[in-house]
Backbone bond lengths (Angstrom), bond angles and torsions (degrees), N, CA, C in turn:
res aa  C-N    CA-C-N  psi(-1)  N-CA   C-N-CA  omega(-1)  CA-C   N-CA-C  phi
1 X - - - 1.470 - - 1.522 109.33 -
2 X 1.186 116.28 122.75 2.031 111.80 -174.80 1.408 89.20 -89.02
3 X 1.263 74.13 145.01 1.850 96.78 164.59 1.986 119.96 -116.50
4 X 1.533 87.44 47.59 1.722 109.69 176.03 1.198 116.10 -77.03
5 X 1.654 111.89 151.82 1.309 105.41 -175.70 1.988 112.95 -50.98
6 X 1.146 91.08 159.50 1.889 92.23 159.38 1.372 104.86 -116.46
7 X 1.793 112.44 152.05 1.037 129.82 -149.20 1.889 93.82 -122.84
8 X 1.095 133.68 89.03 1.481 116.61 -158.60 1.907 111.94 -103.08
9 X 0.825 107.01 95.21 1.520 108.84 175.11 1.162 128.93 -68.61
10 X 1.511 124.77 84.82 1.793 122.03 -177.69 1.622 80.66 93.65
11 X 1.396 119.21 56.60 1.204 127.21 138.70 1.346 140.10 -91.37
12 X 1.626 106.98 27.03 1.333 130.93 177.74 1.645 106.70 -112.46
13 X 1.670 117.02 47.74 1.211 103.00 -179.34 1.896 82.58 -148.78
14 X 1.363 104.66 -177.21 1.462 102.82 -162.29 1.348 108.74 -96.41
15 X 1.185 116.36 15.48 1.603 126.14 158.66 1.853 117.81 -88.79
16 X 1.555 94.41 -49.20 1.482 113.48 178.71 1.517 110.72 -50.26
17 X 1.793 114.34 -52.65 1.624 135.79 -179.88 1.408 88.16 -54.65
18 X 1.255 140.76 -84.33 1.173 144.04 154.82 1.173 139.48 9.07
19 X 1.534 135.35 -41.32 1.574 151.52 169.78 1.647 88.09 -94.40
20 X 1.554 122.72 -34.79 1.482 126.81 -164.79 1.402 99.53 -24.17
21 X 1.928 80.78 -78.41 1.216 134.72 -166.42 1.727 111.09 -35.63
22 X 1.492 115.70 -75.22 1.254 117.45 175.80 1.769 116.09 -59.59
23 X 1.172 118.89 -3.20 1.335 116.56 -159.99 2.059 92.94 -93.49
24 X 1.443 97.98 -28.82 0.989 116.11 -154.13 1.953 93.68 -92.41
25 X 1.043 125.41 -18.77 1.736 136.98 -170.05 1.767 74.95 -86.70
26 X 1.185 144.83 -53.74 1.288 132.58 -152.22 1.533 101.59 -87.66
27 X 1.743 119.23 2.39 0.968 121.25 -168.94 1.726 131.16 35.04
28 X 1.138 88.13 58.97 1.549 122.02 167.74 1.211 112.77 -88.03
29 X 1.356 127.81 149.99 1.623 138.48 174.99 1.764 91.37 -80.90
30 X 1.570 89.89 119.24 1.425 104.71 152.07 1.601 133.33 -110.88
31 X 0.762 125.60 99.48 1.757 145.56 164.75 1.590 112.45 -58.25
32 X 1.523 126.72 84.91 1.287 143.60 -156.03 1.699 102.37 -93.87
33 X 1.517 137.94 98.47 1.374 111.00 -177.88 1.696 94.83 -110.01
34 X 1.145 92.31 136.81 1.826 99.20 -170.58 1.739 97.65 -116.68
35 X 1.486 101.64 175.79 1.073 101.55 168.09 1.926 121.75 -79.28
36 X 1.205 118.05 -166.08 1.129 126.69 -166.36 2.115 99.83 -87.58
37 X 1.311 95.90 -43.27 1.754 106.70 -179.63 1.613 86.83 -81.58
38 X 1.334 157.09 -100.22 0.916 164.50 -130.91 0.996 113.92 -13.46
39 X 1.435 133.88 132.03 1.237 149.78 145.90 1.431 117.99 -43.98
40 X 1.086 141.71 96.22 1.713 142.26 -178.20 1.073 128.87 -97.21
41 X 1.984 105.98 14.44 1.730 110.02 -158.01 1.449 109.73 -73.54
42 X 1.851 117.83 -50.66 1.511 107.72 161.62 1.672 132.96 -52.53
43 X 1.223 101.04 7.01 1.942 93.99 -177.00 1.525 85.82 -122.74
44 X 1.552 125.06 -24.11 1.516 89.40 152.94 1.585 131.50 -64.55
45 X 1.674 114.46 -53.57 1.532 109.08 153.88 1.121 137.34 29.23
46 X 2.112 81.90 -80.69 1.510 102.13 173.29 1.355 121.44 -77.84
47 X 1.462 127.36 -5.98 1.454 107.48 174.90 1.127 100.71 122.43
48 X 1.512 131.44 -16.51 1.408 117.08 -137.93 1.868 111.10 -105.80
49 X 1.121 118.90 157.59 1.316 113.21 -178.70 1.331 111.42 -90.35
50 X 1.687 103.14 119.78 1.715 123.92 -176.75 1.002 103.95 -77.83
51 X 1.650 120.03 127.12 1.876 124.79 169.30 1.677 89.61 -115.37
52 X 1.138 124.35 145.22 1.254 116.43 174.28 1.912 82.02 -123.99
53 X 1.448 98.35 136.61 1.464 115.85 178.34 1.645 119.26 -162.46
54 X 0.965 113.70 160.29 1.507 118.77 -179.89 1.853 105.02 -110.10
55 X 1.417 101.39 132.89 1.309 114.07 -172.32 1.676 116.06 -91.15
56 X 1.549 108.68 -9.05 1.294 120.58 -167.70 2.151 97.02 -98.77
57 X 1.488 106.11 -5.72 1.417 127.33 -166.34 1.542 105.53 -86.29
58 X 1.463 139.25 80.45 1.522 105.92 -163.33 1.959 113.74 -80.89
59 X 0.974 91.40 4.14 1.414 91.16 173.20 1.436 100.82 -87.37
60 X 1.116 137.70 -32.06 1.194 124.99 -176.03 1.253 119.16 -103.48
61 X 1.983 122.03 -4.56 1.569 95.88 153.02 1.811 111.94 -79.56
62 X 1.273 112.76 -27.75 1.548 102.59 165.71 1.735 143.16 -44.51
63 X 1.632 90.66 -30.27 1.403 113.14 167.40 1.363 127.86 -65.69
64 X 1.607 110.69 -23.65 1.690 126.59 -166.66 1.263 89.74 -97.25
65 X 1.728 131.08 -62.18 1.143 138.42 -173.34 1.519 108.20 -46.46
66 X 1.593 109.71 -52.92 1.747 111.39 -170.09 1.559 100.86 -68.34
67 X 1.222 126.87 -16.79 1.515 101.21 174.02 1.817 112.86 -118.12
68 X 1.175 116.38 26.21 1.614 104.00 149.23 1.908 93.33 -130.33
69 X 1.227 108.45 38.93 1.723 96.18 174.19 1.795 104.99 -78.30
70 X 1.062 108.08 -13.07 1.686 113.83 179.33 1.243 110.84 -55.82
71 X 1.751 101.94 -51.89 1.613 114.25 -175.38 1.938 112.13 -76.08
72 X 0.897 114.27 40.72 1.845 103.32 -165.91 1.194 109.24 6.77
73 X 1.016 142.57 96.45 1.488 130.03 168.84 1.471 99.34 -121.28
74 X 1.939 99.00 124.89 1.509 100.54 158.71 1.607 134.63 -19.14
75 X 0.810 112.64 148.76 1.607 116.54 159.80 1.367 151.27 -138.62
76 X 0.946 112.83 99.44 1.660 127.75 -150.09 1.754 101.32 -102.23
77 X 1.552 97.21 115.52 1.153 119.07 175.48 1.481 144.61 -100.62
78 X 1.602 118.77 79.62 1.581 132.49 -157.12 1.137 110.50 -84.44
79 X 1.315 128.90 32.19 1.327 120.51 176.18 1.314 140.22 -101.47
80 X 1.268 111.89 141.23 1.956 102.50 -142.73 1.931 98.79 -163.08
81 X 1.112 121.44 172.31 1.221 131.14 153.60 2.175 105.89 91.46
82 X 1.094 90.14 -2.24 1.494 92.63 161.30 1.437 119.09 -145.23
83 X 1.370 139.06 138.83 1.501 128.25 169.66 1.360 125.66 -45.95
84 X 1.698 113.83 -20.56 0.945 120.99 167.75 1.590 125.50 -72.44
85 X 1.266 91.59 -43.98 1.765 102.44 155.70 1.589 141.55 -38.45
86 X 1.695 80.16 -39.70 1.280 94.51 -148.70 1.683 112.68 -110.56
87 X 1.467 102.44 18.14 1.388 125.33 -155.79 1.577 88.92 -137.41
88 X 1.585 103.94 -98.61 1.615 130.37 -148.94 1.876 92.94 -76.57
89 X 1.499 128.29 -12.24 1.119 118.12 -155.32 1.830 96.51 -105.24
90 X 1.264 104.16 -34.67 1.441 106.51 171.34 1.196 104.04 -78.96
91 X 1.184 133.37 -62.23 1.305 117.71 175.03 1.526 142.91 -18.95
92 X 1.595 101.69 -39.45 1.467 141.62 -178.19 1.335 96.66 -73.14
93 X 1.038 117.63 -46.23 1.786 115.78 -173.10 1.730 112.90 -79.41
94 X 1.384 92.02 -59.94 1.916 86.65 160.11 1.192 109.75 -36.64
95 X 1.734 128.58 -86.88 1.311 92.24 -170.04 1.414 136.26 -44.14
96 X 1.117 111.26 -50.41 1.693 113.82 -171.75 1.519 88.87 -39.89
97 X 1.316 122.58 -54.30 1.874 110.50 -166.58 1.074 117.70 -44.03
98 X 1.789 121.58 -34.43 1.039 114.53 -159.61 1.759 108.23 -113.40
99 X 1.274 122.78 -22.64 1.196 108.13 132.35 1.603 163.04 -13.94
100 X 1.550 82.19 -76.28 1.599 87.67 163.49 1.967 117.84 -103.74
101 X 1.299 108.68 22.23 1.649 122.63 171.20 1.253 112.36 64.65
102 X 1.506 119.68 53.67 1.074 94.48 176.67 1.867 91.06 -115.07
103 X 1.178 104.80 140.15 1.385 116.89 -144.61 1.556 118.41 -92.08
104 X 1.448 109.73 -36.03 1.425 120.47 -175.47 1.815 103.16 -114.43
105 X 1.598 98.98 128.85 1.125 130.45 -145.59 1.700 121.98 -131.07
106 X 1.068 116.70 105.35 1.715 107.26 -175.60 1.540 96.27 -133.38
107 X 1.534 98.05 132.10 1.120 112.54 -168.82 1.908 108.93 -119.13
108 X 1.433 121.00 105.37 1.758 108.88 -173.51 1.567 92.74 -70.14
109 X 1.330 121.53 150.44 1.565 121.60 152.94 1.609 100.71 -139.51
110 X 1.574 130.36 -127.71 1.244 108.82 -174.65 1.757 101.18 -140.05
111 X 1.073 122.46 -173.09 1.591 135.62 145.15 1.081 103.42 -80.00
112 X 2.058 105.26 112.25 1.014 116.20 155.97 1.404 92.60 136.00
113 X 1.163 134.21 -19.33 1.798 150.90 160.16 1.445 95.90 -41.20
114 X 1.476 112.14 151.95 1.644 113.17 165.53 1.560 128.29 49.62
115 X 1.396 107.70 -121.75 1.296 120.19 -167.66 1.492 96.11 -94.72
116 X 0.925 140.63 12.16 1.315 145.70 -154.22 1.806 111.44 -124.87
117 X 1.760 101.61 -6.92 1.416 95.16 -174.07 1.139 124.84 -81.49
118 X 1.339 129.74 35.11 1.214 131.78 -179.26 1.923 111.16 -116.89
119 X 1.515 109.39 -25.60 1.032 134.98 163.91 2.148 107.96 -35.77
120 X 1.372 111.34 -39.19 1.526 126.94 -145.07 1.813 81.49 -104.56
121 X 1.066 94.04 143.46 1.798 97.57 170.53 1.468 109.12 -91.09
122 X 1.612 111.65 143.87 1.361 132.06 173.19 1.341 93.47 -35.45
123 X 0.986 150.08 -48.48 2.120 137.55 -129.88 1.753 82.43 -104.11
124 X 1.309 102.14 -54.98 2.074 110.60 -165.52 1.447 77.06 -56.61
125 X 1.454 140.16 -63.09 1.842 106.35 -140.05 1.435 101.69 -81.19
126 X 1.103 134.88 -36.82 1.915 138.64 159.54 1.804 91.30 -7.46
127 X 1.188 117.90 -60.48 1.361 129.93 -167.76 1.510 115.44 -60.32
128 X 1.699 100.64 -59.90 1.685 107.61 -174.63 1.179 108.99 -120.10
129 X 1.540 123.62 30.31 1.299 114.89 165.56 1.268 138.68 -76.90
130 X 1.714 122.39 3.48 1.298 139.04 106.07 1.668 127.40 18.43
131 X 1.414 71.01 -112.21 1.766 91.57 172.54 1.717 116.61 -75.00
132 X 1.166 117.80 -5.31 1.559 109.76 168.71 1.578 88.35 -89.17
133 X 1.484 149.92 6.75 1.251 107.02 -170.49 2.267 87.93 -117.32
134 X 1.478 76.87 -11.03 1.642 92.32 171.40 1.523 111.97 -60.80
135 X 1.164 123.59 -47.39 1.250 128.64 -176.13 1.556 115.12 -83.07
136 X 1.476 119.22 -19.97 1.164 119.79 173.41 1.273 97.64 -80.65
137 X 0.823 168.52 -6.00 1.686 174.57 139.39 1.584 91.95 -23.89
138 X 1.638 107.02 -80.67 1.265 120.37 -174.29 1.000 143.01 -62.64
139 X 1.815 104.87 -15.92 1.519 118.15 153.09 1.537 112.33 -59.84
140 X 1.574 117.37 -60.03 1.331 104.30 -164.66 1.472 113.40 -67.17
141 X 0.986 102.47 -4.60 2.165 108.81 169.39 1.327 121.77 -62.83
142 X 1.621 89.57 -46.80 1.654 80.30 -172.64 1.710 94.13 -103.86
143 X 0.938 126.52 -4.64 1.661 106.21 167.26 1.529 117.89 -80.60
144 X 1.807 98.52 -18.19 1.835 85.09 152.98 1.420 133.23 -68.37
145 X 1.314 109.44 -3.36 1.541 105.90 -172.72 1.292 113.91 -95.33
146 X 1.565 116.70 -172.96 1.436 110.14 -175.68 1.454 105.02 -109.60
147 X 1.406 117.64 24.77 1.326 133.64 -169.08 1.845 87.23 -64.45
148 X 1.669 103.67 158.93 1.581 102.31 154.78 1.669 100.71 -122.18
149 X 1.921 74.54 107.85 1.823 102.80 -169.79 1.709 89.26 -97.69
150 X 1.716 106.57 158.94 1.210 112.76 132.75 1.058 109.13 -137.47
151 X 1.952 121.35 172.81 1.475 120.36 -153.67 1.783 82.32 -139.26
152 X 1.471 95.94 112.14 1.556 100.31 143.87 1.360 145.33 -81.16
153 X 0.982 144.55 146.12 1.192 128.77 -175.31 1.869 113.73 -127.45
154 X 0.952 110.03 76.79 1.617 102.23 -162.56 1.799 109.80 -68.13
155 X 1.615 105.52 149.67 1.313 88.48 176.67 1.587 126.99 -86.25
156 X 1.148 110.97 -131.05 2.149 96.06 172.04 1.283 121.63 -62.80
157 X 1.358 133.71 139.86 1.361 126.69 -156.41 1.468 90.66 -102.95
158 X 1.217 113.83 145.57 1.779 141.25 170.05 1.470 112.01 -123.48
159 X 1.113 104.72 171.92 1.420 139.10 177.87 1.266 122.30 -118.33
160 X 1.063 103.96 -33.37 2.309 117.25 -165.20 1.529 65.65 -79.41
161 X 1.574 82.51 175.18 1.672 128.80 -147.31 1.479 69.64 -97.44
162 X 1.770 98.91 134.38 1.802 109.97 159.59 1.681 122.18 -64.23
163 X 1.210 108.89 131.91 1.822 115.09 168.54 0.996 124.50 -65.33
164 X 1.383 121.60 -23.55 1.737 129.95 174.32 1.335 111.18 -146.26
165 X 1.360 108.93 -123.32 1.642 100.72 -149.36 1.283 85.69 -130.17
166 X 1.604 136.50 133.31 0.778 137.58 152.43 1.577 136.97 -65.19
167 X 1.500 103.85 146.02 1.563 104.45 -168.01 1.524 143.10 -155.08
168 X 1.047 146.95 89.48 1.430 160.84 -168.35 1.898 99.55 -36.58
169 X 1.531 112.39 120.23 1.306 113.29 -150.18 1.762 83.61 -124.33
170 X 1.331 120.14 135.94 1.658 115.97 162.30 1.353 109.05 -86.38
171 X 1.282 142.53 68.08 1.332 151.07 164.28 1.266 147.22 -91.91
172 X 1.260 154.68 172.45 1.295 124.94 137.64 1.655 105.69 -125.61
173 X 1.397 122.63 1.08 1.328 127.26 147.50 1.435 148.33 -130.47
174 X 1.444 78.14 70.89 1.687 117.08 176.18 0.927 108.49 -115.52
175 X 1.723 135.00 136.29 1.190 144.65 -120.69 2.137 100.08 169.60
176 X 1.712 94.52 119.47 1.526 93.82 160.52 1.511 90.93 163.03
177 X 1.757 113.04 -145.38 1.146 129.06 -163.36 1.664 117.67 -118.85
178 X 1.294 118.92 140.16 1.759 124.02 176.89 0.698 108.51 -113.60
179 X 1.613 133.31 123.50 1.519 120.69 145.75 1.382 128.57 -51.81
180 X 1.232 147.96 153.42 1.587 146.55 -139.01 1.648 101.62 -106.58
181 X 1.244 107.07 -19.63 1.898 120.91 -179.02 1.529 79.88 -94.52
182 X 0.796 138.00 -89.99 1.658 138.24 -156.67 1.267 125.39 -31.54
183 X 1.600 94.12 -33.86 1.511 120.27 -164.82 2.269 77.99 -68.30
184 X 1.059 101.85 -64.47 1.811 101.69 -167.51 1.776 86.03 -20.43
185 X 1.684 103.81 -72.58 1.707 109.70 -143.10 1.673 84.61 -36.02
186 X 1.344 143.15 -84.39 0.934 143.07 -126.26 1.819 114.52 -75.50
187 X 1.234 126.11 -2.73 1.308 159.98 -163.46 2.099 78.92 -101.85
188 X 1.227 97.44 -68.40 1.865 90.45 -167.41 1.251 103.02 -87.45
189 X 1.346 146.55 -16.30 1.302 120.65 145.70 1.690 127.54 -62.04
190 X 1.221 113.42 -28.12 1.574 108.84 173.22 1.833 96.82 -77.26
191 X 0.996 129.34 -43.45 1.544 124.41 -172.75 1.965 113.04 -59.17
192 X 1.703 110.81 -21.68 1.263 129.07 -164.62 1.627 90.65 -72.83
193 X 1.688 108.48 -56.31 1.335 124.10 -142.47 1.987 108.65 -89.06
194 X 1.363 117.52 124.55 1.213 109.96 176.88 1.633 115.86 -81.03
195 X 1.466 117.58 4.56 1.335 136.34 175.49 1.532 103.29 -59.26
196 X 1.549 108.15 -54.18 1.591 105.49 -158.46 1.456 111.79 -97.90
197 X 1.560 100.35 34.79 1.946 96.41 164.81 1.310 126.93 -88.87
198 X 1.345 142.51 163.36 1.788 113.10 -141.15 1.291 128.91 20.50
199 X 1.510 110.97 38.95 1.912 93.26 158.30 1.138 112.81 -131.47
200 X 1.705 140.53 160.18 1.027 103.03 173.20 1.869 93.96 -130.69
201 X 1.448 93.64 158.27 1.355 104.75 178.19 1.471 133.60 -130.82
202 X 1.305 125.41 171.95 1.532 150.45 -162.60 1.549 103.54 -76.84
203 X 1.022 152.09 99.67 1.231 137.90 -177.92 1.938 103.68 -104.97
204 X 1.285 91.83 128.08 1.865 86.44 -161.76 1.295 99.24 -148.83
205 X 1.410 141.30 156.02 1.691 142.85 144.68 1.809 103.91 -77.63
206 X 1.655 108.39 125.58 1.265 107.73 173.41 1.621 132.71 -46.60
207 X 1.097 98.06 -19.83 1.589 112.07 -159.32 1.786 98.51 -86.89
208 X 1.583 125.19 -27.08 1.232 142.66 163.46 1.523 121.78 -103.42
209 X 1.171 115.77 22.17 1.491 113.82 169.69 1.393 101.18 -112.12
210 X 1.626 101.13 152.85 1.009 124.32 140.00 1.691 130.79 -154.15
211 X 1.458 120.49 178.50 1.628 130.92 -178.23 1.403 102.92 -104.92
212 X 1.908 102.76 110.50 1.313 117.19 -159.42 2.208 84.81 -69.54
213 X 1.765 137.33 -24.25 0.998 110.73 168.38 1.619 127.54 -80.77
214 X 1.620 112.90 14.07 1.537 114.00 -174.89 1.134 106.75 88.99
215 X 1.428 130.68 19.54 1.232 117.02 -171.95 1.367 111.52 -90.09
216 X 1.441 137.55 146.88 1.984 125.47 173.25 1.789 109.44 -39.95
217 X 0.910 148.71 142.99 1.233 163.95 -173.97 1.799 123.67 -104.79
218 X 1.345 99.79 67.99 1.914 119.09 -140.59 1.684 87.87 -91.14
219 X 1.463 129.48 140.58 1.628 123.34 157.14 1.377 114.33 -54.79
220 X 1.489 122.88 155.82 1.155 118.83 157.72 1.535 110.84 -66.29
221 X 1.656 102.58 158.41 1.643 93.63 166.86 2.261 109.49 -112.19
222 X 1.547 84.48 127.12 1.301 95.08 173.95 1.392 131.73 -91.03
């Protein structure tokens, strides 16, 4: 298990604070890139070093990458909530990863990405079939590379307090709800584990999942 810096992209959201946080109890180097408006006072708190950068900028995810590429530090990529994001902004970071070598790679995208689109109901993708086709862009990017990526896929994001136990699923029809704090734990347990490089998984709370074919709804093991 390395204990390398982490590299956190759109670690100004309550998933990002979240991986911060625990990354930071193992006293790991954290590398915080927030936005430009963002508030950064809890990830200072934690200790962590603030880059404020734009991900849609490719000169400037190259700029963040080219100066901690010394330190290998993982890189975990939360970026979401615009097509621009969710397309040209991951994209931007893959390269820089693979550019300047930094090798280990986690990428969030959603349920309903890839092989997985059957998982998402007809009425929900009418809605975000958009940005699910945005993020499938950025899956097949970095699964062309020789990066050692893994691809989460969380299901609908919440806020309320989780019903069960949250959990990283090897699926592609698994289907339900994450809490947005939980979503971190499972972000730093796949980042802990050298098990889950090339795989990608279901990120779900048990108590809201399910297998749109009926199948039992088992954790991966990491």
């Amino acid at each position: 298990m390395s204990r390398s810096p982490v590299l956190i992209f759109c670690a100004d959201t309550d998933t990002g604070y979240r991986l911060a946080q625990l990354s930071r109890r193992e006293d790991r180097r954290v590398i915080a890139v927030v936005r430009e408006r963002a508030d950064p006072i809890l990830l200072v708190k934690l200790k962590c070093d603030i880059v404020v950068g734009d991900p849609t900028d490719r000169d400037d995810v190259h700029r963040i990458c080219r100066e901690y590429a010394s330190e290998r530090p993982a890189v975990v990529c939360l970026l979401g909530g615009t097509p621009q994001l969710n397309s040209q902004g991951n994209i931007n970071v893959i390269d820089a990863a693979v550019e300047h070598k930094l090798h280990r790679f986690i990428l969030l995208t959603s349920v309903g990405c890839g092989d997985s689109a059957s998982a998402v109901d007809p009425f929900v993708k009418a809605f975000v079939g958009k940005a699910l086709q945005a993020k499938n862009w950025a899956e097949r990017h970095l699964r062309a590379t020789a990066l050692d990526w893994t691809i989460i896929r969380p299901g609908g994001l919440v806020r309320r307090a989780s019903r069960g136990t949250p959990m990283l699923v090897e699926s592609s029809t698994v289907s339900g709800h994450i809490n947005v704090y939980d979503l971190g734990d499972l972000v730093h347990q796949a980042l802990r584990s050298d098990h889950t490089v090339r795989r990608i998984y279901a990120a779900v709370d048990d108590a809201r999942a399910y297998d749109v074919q009926g199948k039992p709804v088992k954790p991966a093991e990491l």
